[in-house]
C-alpha positions as CSV (number, residue, x, y, z in Angstrom):
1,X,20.2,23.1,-23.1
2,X,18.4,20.5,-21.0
3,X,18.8,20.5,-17.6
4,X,19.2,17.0,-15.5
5,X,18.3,16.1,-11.5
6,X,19.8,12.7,-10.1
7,X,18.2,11.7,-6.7
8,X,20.1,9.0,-4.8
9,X,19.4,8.2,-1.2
10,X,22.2,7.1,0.4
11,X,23.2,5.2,4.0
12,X,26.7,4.1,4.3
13,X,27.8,4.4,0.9
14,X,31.3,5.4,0.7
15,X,32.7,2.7,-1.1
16,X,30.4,3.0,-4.5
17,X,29.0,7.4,-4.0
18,X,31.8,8.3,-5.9
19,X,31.8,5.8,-8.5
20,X,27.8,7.0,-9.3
21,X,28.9,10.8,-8.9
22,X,31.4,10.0,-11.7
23,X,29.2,8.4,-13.9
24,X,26.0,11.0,-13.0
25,X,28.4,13.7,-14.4
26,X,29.5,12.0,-17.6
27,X,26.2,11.2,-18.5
28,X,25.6,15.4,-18.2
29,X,28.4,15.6,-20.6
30,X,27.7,13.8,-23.1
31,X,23.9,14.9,-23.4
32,X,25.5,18.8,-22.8
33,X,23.2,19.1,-19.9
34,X,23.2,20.9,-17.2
35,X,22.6,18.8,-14.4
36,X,23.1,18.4,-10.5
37,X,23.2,15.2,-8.7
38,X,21.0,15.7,-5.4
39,X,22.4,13.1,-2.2
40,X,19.6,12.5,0.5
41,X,22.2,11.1,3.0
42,X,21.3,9.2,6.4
43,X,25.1,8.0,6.6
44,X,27.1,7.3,9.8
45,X,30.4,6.8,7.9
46,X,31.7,9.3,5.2
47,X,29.3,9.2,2.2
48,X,27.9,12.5,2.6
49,X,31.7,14.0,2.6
50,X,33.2,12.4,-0.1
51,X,29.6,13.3,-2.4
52,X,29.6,16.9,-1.0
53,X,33.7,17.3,-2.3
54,X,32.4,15.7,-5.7
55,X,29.9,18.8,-6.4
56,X,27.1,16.7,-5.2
57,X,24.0,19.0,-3.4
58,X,23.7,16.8,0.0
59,X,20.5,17.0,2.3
60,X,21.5,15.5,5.8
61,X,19.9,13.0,8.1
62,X,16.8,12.1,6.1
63,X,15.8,8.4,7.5
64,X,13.2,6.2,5.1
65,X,13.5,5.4,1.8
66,X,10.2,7.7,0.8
67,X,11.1,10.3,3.0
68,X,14.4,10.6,1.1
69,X,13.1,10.8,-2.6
70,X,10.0,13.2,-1.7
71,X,12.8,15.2,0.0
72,X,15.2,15.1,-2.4
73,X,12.6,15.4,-5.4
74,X,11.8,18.4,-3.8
75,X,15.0,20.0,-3.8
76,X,15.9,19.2,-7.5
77,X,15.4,21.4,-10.5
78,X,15.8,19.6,-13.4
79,X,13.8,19.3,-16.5
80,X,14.8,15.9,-16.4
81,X,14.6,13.8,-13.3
82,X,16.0,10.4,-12.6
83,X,16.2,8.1,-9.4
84,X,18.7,5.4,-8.4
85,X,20.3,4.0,-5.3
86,X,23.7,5.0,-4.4
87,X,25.3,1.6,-3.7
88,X,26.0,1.5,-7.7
89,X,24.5,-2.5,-8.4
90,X,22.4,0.2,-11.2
91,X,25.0,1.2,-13.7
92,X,24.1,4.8,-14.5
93,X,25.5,4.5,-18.3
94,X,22.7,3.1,-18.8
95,X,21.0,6.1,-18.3
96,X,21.0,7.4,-22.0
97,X,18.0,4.8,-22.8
98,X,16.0,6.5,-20.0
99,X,16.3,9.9,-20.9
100,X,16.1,9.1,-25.3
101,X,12.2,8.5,-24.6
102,X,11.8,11.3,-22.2
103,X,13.4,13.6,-24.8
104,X,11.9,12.2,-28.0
105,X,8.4,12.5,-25.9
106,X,8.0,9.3,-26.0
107,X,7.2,8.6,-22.7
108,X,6.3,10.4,-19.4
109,X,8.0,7.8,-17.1
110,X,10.7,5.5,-17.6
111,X,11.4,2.6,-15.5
112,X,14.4,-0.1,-15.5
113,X,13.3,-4.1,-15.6
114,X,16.0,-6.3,-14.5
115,X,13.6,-9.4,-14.7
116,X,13.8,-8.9,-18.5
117,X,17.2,-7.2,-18.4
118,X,20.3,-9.1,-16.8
119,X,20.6,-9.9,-13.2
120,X,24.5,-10.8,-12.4
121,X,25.2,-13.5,-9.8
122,X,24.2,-12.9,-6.6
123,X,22.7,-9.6,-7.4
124,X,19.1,-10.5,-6.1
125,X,17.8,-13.1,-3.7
126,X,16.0,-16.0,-5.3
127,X,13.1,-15.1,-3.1
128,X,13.1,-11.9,-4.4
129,X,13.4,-12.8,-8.5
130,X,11.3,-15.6,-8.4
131,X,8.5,-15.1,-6.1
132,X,8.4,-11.8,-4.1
133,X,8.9,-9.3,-7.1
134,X,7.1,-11.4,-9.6
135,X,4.3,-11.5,-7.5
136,X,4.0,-8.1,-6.1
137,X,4.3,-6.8,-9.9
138,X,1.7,-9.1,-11.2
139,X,-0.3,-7.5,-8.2
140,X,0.2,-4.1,-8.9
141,X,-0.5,-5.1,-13.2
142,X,-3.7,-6.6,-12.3
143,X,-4.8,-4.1,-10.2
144,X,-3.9,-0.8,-11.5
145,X,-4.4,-2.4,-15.2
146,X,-0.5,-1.1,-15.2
147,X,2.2,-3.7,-18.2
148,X,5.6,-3.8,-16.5
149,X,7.7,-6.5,-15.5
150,X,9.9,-5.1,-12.7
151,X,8.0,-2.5,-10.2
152,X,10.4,-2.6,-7.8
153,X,13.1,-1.8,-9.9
154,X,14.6,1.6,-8.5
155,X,16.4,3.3,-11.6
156,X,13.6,4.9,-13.2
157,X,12.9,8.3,-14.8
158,X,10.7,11.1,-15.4
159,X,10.2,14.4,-16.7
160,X,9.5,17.5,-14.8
161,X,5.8,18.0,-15.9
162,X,5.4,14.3,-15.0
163,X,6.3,14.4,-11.4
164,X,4.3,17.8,-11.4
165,X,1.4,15.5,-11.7
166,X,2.2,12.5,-8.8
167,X,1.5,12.7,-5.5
168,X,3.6,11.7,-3.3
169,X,2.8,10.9,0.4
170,X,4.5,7.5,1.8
171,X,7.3,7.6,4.1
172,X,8.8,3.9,2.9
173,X,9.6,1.1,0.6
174,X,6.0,1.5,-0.6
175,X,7.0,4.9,-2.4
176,X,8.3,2.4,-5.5
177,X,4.8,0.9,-5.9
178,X,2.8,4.2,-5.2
179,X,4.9,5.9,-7.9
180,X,3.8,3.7,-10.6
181,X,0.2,4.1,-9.4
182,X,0.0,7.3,-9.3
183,X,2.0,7.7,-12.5
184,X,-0.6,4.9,-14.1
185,X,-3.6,7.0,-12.3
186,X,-2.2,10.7,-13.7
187,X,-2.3,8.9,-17.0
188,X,1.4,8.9,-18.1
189,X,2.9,7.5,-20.8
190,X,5.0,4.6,-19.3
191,X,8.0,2.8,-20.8
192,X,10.5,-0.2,-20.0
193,X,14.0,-0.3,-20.3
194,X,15.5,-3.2,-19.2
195,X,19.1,-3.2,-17.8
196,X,21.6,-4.9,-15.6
197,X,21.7,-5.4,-12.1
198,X,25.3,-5.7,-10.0
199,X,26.1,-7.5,-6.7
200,X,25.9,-5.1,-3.9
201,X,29.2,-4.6,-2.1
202,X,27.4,-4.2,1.4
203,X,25.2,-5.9,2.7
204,X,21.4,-5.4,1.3
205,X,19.4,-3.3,3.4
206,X,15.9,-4.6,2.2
207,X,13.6,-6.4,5.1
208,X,12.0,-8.8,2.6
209,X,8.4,-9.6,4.7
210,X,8.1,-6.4,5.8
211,X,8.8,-4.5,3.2
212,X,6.9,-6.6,0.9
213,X,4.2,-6.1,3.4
214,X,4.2,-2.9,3.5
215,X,3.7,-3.3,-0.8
216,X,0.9,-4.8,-0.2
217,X,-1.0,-3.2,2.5
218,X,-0.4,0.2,0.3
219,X,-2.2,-1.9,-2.7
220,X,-5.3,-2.7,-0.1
221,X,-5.6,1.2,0.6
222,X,-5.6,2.1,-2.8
223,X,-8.1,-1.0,-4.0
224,X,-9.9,-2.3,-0.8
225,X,-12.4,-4.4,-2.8
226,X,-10.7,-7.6,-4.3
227,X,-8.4,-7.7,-0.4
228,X,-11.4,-6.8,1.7
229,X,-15.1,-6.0,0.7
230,X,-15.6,-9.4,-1.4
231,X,-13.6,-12.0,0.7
232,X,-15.9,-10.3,3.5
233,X,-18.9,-10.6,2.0
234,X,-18.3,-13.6,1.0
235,X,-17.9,-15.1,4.3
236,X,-20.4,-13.1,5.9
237,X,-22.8,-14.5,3.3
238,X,-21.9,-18.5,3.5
239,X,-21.7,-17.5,7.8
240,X,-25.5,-16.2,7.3
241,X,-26.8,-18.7,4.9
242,X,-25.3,-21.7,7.0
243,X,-26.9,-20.2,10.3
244,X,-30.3,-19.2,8.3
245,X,-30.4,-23.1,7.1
246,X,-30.2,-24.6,10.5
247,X,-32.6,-22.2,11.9
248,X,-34.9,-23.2,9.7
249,X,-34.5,-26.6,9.8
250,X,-34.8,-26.1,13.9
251,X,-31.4,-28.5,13.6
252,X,-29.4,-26.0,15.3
253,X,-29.0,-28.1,18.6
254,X,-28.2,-31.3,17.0
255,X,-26.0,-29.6,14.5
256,X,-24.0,-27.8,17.1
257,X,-20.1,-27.6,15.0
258,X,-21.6,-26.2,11.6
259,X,-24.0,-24.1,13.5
260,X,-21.3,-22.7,15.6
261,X,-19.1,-22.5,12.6
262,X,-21.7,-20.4,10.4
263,X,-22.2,-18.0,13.5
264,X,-18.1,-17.4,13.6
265,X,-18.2,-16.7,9.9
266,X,-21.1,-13.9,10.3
267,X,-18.4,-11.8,12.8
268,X,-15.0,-12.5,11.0
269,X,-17.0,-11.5,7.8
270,X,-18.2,-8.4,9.7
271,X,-15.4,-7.4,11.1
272,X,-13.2,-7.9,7.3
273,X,-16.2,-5.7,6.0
274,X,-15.7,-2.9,8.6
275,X,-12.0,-2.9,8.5
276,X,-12.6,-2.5,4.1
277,X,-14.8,0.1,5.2
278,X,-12.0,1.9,7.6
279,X,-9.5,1.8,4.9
280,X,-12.2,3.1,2.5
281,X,-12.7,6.6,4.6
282,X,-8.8,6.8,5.3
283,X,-8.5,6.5,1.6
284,X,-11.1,9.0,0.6
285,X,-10.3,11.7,3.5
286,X,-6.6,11.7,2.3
287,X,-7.5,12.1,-1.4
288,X,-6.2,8.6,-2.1
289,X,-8.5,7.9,-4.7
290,X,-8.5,9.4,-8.2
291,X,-12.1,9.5,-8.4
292,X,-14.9,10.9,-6.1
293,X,-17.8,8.4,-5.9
294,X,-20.7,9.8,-5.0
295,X,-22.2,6.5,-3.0
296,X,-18.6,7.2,-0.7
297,X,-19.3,10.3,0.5
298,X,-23.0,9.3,0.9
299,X,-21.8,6.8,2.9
300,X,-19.7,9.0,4.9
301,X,-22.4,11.1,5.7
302,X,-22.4,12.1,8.8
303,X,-25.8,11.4,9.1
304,X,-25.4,7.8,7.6
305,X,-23.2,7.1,10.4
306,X,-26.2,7.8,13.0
307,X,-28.8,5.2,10.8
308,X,-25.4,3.0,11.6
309,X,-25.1,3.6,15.4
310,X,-29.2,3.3,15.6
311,X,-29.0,-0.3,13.3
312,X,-25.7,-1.2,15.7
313,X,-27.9,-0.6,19.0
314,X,-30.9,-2.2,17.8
315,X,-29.0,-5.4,17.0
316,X,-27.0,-5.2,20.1
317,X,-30.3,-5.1,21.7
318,X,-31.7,-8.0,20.7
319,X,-28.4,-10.0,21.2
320,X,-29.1,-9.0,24.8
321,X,-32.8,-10.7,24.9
322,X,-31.5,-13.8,23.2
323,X,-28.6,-13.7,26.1
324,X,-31.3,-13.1,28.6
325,X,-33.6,-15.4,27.6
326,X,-30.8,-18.2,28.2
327,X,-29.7,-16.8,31.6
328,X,-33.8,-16.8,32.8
329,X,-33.9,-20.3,31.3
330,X,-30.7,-21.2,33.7
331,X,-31.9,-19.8,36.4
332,X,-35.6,-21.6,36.1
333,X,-33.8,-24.9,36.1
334,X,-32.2,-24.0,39.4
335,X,-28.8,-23.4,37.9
336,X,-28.5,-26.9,36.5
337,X,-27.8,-27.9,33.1
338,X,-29.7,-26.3,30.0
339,X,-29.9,-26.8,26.3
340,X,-29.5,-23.3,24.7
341,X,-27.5,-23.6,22.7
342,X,-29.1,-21.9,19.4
343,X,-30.4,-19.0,21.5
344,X,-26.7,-18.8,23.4
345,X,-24.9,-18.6,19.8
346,X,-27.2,-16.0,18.3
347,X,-27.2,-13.8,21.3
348,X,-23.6,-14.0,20.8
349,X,-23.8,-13.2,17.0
350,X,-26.3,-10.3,17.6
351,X,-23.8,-8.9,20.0
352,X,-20.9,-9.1,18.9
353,X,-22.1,-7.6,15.7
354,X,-24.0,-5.3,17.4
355,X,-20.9,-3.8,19.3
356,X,-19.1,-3.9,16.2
357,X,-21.7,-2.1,14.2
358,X,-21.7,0.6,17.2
359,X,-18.2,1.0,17.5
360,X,-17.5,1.7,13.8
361,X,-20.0,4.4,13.8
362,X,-18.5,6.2,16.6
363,X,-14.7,5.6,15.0
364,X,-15.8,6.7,11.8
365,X,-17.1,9.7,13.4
366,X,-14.1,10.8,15.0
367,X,-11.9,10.2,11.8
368,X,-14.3,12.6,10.2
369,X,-14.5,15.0,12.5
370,X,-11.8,17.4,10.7
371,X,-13.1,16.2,7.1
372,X,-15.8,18.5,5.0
373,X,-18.3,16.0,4.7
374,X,-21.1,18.1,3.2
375,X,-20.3,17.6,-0.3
């Protein structure tokens, strides 16, 4: 006899619990299941009562949408596992088409689209169908070389040996998009189903910029090179080969704007490079990653980090020459007006890069402090 785990997070959900509680436990009969429904409640009105008097296992005060499915995931025992919200716009006899691949081994994780499947009237903010979702899922496909249409969608499914396999860490909205990383990552077999999706009867509790924020700064961490390493490089690049050109062409002075402008692209690509390269160690210090590179930890090096702190002071040094130069300059001309401005810019470059070279290095170093780095 298989045995079935529903998940549902819940805040304020007394008008629609008991209508999903109904439903969860039909579904059990008609597959001859055994099954529990699991309620991760954060409710102020009387959700978690009416569930608990329903059968329903309820975990109290659990706040955050990933903080309740890694709790409640962890409390359920199924062989079978499936996830929905509690506010009942999923209709859970839809169910059966989930759990048919998970039981024909089909598939290792089963997800609803409602972008192919049918949204009702009012159901979903145009922002959200036609832009935010769309794009966040076409973000996710290109990235993670994942084919679904709907990655927010929150009615999905999974078998026990599957989520054996994930690994779940985010406290938020994000969970939705690191489940179908990790699940693309781990190598499971993924399937669509698509399905309907019903007008809330209380209010949405979505934040749409920040939670598609959120979406996408969990993306950056888990693929830092298209967001940060190559727009950085890029603009450090067309900074470097602007400035280098005007040196050369000793047409700094007269070409004041695009000289200024190339110097101000050297530090904003600099400082996009080091913040890819931040991400980069969080990532790889937390296990993000499913692979270990061997040119990260190299780079993580402890003593890598010193060569960086040495090449940081070096630079910093010679911005404050450059800067020195101009202030003896100054002070030769008896405080009056000078024209410096190509040494004034680069000593300002030098620094500034300088300091930001130095100042990674020491970060880095305390991030790593608790981290094995002799591998």
């Amino acid at each position: 006899m298989p045995t079935i785990s529903i998940v549902m997070p819940s805040m304020n959900e007394e008008n629609t619990i008991g209508t999903c509680i109904e439903k969860a436990q039909k579904l059990f009969e008609d597959y001859g299941a055994t099954g529990e429904v699991v309620v991760v409640d954060n409710s102020t009105d009387r959700t978690p009562q009416i569930a608990s008097s329903m059968g329903a296992k309820v975990i109290h005060s659990v706040n955050g949408y990933g903080n309740a499915y890694i709790t409640g995931l962890s409390h359920s025992k199924g062989d079978y596992i499936i996830i929905a919200d509690a506010d009942d716009t999923y209709d859970f006899k839809e169910l059966p088409a989930f759990l048919d691949y998970l039981m024909n081994d089909e598939a290792d994780f089963v997800i609803g689209t409602r972008l192919k499947g049918n949204i009702k009237k009012g159901a979903m903010p145009w922002l959200h169908q036609y832009i935010g979702n769309p794009f966040l899922t076409w973000l996710l496909n290109i990235l993670f070389k994942v084919n679904i249409s709907d990655a927010h969608c929150g009615m999905r499914a999974f078998t026990r040996e599957a989520f054996n396999k994930i690994n779940l860490k985010t406290h938020g909205m994000e969970l939705a998009s690191e489940m179908v990383i990790e699940a693309a990552y781990k190598g499971l077999r993924i399937k669509e189903v698509p399905i309907t999706y019903h007008t809330r009867n209380a209010p949405s509790k979505l934040r749409s910029f920040e939670d598609g924020w959120r979406h996408i700064r969990f993306m950056m961490l888990y693929h830092p090179v298209p967001f940060l390493y190559i727009p950085g490089a890029f603009v450090f690049l067309l900074g470097f080969l602007t400035t280098l050109s005007l040196l050369l062409q000793g047409n700094a002075d007269n070409r004041a704007h695009s000289f200024i402008l190339g110097s101000m692209l050297l530090v904003i690509g600099g400082q996009i490079l080091a913040t890819g390269t931040y991400m980069k160690t969080y990532g790889i210090i937390h296990g993000v990653y499913k692979r270990k590179s061997l040119s990260d930890y190299k780079f993580l090096n402890y003593h890598s980090l010193e060569i960086e702190l040495l090449a940081g002071a070096i630079i910093l040094i010679v911005g404050s020459l450059l800067g020195a130069k101009v202030v003896y300059t100054w002070i030769s001309a008896g405080y009056g007006s000078i024209l410096e401005i190509e040494y004034a810019v680069m000593a300002m470059v030098f620094g500034a890069i300088g300091v930001q070279l130095v100042f990674s290095a020491i970060f880095l170093s305390v991030i790593l402090l608790d981290a094995d780095t002799d591998w």
